[in-house]
C-alpha positions as CSV (number, residue, x, y, z in Angstrom):
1,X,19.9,-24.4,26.8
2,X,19.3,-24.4,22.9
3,X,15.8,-25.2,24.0
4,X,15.5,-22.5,26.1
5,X,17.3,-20.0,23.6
6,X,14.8,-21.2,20.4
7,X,11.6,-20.1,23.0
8,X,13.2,-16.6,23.6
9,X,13.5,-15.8,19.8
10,X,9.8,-17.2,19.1
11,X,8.4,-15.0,21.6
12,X,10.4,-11.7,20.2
13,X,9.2,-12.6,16.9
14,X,5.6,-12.9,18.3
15,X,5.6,-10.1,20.0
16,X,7.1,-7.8,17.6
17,X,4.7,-8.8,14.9
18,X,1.1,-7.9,16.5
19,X,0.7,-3.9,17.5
20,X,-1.1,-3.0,20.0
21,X,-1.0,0.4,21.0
22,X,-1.6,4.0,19.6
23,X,1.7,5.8,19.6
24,X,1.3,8.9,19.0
25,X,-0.4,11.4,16.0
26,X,1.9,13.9,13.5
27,X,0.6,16.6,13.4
28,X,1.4,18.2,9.6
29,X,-0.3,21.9,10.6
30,X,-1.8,21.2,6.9
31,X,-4.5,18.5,6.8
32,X,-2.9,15.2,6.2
33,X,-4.7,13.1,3.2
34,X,-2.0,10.3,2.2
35,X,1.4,9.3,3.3
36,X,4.2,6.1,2.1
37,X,7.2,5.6,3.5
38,X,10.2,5.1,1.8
39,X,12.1,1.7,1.6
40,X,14.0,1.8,5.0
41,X,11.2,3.5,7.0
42,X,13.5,6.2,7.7
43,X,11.6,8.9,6.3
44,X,7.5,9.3,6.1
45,X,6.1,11.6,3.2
46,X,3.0,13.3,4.0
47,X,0.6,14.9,1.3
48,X,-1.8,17.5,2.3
49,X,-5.2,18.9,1.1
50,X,-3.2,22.1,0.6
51,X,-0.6,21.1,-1.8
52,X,2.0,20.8,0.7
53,X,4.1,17.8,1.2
54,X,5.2,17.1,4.5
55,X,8.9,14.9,5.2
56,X,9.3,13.1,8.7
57,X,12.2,11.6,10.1
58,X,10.9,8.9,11.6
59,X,13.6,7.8,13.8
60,X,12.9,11.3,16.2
61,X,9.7,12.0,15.0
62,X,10.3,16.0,13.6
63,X,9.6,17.4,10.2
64,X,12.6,17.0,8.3
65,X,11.3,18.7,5.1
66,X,8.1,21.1,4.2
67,X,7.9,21.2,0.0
68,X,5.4,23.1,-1.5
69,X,4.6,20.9,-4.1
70,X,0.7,21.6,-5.9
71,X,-1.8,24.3,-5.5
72,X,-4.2,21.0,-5.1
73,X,-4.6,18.9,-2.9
74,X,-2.0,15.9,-2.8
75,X,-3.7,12.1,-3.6
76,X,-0.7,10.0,-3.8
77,X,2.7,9.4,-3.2
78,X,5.6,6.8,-4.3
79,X,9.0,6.9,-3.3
80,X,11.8,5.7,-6.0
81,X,13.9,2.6,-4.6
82,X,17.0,4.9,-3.7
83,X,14.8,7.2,-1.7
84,X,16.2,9.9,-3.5
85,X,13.2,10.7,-5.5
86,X,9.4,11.1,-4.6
87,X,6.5,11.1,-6.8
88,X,3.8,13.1,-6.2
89,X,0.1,13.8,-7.8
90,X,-2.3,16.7,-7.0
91,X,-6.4,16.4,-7.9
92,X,-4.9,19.9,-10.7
93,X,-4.6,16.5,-12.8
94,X,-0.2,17.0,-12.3
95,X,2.1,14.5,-11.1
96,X,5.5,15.6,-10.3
97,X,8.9,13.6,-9.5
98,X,11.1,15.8,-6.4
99,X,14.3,15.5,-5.8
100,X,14.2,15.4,-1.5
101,X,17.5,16.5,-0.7
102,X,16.9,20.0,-2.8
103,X,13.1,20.2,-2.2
104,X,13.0,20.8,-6.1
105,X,11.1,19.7,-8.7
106,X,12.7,17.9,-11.5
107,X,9.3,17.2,-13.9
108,X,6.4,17.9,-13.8
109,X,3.7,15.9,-16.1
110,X,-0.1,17.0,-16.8
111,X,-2.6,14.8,-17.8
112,X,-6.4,14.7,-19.2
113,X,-7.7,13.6,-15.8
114,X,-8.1,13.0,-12.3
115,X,-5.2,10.5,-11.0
116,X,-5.7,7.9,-8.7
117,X,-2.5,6.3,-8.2
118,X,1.2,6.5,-8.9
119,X,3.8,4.2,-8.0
120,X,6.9,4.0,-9.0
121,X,9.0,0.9,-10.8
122,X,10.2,-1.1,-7.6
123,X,13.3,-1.6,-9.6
124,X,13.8,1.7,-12.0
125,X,13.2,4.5,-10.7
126,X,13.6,5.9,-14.1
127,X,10.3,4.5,-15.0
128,X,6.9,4.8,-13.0
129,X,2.9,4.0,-13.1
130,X,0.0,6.5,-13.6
131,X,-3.7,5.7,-13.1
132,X,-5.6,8.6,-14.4
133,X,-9.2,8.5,-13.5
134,X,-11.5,6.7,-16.3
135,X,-8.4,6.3,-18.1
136,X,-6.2,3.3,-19.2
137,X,-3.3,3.3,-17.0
138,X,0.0,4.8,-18.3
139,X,3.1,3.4,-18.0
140,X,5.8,6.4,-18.3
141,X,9.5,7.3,-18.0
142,X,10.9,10.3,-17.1
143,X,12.1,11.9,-20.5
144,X,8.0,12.0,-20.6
145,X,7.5,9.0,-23.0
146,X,4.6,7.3,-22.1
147,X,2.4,3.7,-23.4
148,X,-0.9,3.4,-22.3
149,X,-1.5,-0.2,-20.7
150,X,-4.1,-2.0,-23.4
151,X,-7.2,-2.9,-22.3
152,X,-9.5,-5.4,-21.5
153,X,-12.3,-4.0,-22.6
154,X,-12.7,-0.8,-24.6
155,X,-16.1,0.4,-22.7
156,X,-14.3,-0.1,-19.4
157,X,-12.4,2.2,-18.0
158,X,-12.1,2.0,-14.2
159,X,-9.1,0.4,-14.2
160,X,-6.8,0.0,-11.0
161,X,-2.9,-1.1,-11.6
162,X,0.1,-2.5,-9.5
163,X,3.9,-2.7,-11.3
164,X,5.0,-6.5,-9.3
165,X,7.0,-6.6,-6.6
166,X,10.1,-7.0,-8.8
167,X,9.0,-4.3,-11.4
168,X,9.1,-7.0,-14.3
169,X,4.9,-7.0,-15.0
170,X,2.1,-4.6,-14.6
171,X,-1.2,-6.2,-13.2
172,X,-4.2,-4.3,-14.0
173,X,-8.0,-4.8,-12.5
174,X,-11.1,-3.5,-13.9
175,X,-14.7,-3.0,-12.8
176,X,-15.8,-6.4,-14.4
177,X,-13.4,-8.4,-12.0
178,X,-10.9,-9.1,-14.9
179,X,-7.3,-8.8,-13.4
180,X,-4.7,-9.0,-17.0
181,X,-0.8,-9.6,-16.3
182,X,1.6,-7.2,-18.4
183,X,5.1,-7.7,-19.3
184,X,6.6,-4.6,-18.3
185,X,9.2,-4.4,-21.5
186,X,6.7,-5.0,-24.0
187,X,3.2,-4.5,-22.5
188,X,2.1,-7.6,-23.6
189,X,0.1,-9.7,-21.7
190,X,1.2,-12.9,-20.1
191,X,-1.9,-14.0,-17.8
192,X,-5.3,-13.2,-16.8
193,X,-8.0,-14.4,-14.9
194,X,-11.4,-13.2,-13.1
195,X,-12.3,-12.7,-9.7
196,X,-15.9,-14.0,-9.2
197,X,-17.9,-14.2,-6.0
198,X,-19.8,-17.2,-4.9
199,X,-22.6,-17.0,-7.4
200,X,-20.3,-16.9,-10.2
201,X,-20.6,-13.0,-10.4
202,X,-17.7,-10.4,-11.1
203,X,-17.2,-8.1,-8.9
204,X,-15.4,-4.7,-9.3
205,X,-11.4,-4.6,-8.6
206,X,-10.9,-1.4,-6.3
207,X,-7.0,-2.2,-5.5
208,X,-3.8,-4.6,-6.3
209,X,-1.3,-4.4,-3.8
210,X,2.2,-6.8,-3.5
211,X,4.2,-7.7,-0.5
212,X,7.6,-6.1,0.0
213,X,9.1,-9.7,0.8
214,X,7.5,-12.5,-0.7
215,X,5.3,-13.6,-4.3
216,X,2.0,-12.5,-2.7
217,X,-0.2,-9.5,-3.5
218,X,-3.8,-9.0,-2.4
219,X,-6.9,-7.8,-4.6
220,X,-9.5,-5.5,-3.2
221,X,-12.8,-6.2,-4.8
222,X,-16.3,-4.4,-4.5
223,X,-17.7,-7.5,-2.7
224,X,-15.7,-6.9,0.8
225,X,-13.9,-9.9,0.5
226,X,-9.3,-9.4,0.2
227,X,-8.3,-12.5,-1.8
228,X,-4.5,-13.3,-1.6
229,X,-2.8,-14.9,-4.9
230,X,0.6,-16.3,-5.2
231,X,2.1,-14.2,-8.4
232,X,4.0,-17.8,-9.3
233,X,0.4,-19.3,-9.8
234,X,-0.9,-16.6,-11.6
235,X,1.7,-16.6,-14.2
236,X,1.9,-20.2,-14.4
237,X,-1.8,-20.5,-15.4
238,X,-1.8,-17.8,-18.1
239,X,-4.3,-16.4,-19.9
240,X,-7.8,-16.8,-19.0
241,X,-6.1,-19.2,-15.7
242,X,-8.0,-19.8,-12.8
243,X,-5.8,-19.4,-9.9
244,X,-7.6,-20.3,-6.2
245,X,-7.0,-17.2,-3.9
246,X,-4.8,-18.6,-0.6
247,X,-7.0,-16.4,1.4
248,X,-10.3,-15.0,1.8
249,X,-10.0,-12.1,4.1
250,X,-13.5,-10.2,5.5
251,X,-15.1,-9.1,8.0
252,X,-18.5,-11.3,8.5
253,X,-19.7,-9.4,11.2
254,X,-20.4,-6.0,9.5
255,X,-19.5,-6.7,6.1
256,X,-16.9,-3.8,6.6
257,X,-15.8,-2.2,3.1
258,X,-12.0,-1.5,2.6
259,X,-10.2,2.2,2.1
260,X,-7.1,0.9,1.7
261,X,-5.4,-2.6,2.1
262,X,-1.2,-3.9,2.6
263,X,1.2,-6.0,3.7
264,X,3.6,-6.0,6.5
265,X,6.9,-5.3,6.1
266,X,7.8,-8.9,6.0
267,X,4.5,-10.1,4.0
268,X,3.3,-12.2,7.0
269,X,0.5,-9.7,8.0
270,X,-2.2,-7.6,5.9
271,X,-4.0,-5.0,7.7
272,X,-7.0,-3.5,5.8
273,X,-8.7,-0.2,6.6
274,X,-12.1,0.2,7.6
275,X,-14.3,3.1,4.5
276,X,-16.6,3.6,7.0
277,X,-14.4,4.6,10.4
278,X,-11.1,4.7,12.0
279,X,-10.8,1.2,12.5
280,X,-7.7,-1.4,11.2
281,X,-8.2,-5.1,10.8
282,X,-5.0,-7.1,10.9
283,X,-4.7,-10.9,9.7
284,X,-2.1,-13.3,9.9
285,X,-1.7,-14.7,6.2
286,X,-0.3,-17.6,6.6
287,X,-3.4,-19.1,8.6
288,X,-6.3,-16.2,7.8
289,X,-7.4,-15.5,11.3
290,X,-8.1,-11.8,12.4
291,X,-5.6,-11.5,14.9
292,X,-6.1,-7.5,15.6
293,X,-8.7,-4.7,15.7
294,X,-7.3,-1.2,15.9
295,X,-10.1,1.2,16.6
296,X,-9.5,5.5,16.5
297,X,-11.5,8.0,17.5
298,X,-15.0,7.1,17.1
299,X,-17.1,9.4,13.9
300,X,-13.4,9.6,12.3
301,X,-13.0,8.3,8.5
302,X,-9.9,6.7,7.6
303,X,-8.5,8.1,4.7
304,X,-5.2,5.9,4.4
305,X,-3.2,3.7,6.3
306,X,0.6,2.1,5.7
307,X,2.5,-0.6,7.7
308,X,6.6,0.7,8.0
309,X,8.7,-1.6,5.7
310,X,10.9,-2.9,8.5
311,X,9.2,-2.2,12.4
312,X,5.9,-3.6,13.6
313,X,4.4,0.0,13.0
314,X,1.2,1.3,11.2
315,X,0.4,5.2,10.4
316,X,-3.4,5.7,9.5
317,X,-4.7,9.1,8.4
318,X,-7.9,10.6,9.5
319,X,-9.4,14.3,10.5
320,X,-6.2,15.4,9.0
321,X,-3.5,14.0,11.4
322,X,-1.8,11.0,10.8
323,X,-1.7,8.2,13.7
324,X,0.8,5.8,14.6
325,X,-0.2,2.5,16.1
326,X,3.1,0.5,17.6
327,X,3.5,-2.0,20.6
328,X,3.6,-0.9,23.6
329,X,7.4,-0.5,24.6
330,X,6.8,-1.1,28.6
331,X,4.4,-4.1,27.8
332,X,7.4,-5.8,25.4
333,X,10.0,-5.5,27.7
334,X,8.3,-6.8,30.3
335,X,7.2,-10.1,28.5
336,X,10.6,-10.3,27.3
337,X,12.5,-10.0,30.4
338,X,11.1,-13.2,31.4
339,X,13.1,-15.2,29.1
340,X,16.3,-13.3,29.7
341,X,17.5,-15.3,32.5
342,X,21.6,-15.7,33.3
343,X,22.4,-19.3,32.2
């Protein structure tokens, strides 16, 4: 009977963790260009190309929220811990922090530049990341105080950056492969190392990502290839280290490059978005193997693509609507109901 009963929670678990279907598209009326949801998957924000940005309850699916938030299109989105907040930047060269119940803005910020990225502090929402584009990342809190994240090298300035999954250092990347470790208190750094390819040549860092659960985060370099470090390693090897990725993630087929890359919910899975179609590659981490290939409408481009913190569920964005990819309810029931026998 225990022997029976240890089989039936395998299979959930195996079932749960692989998607297999497309579930369904939102459709934002505005042209959808990124979304993130917030820590409990309950609610999905959506930034348009018109400014707008759109809140989803994801439990039934409707628009819970419409905030007219830029005059530019919208390019990224963090939610704080709490999900109270939501931090917002427009291609204007703003980035804004909302306060979702009201729909109101609380600050606004405007910078010199383009931004990439913001993210919040995983752990303070009173402090959050900005990438501005050919820019040293900026580390800023909301009175508007801000410290620029030193660099690596003065001539380079295409420079990605990630707070940690606990918010306590700021890992930045730059187009010579160089990845430095920040302490998040006093900017200084605490490791480094290079990512080099096979012939011992950099190659550019395009993205650092971190696991919600977990001491993983992934790099996504210029060469195609995700590596997966263990943060612990990193940091124990300091400065100029040499920490061995855990995984080497590609696609040796078509040498696919990556939009956009994460984790799973639970860190066991990364799924990585095709640059040049709708199409989302899922590995297991623990063993490397491509276990998925998620394909859209064919002549689509992805333009992002997030996996919900706590459900096997993954919403990708292209041609403006944003797709959600789930198992297939009817399918898991019926491989379930097989072990559900009266003892």
């Amino acid at each position: 009977m225990r022997i029976r009963s240890n089989l039936f929670l395998y299979e959930i678990r195996s079932i749960t963790d692989l998607l297999q279907d497309f579930d369904g598209a939102l459709d934002c009326v505005s042209i959808a260009v990124t979304c993130a949801f917030n820590r409990q998957g309950t609610l999905l924000a959506v930034g348009c190309n018109d400014g707008r940005i759109v809140i989803w309850d994801f439990l039934t699916r409707g628009i819970a929220k419409i905030i007219n938030a830029h005059v530019h299109p919208v390019c990224s989105l963090s939610w704080s811990r709490n999900g109270h907040k939501l931090l917002s930047a427009a291609t204007d060269n703003t980035v804004s922090v909302w306060d979702i119940s009201a729909g109101e803005v609380d600050k606004t910020y405007r910078f010199p530049s383009p931004i990439l990225k913001v993210q919040f502090n995983p752990r303070n929402s009173k402090m959050f990341l900005v990438c501005p584009m050919k820019h040293a990342a900026v580390k800023m809190d909301i009175n508007g105080s801000y410290s620029s994240i030193p660099l690596d090298d003065d001539s380079d300035l295409n420079i990605v950056a990630s707070f940690d999954r606990r918010g306590k250092h700021i890992y930045t990347g730059n187009a010579k492969g160089r990845i430095l470790v920040f302490s998040v208190n006093k900017l200084e750094p605490v490791a480094s190392f290079r990512v080099t390819t096979g012939t011992l040549n950099t190659t550019a860092i395009k993205s650092i990502e971190f696991a919600r659960r977990g001491e993983c985060f992934l790099v996504n370099s210029a060469d195609r290839i995700i590596r997966v470090y263990e943060s612990g390693e990193v940091l124990a090897c300091g400065k100029n280290g040499e920490p061995e990725p855990i995984q080497k993630l590609q696609d040796l087929v078509n040498k696919t490059m990556w939009k956009k890359c994460c984790f799973s919910g639970d860190g066991e899975y990364i799924v990585a978005g095709s640059a040049r179609q709708h199409s989302l590659y899922i590995w297991e981490k623990s063993v490397g193997n491509l276990v998925k290939i998620l394909h859209g409408t064919k002549g689509e481009l992805l333009l992002d693509v997030v996996w919900h913190p706590v459900r096997p569920i993954i919403a990708s964005i292209s041609s403006g609507l944003v797709s959600i990819w789930a198992q297939n309810q009817v399918v898991l029931m019926k491989k379930m109901s097989k072990w559900m026998l009266p003892w």
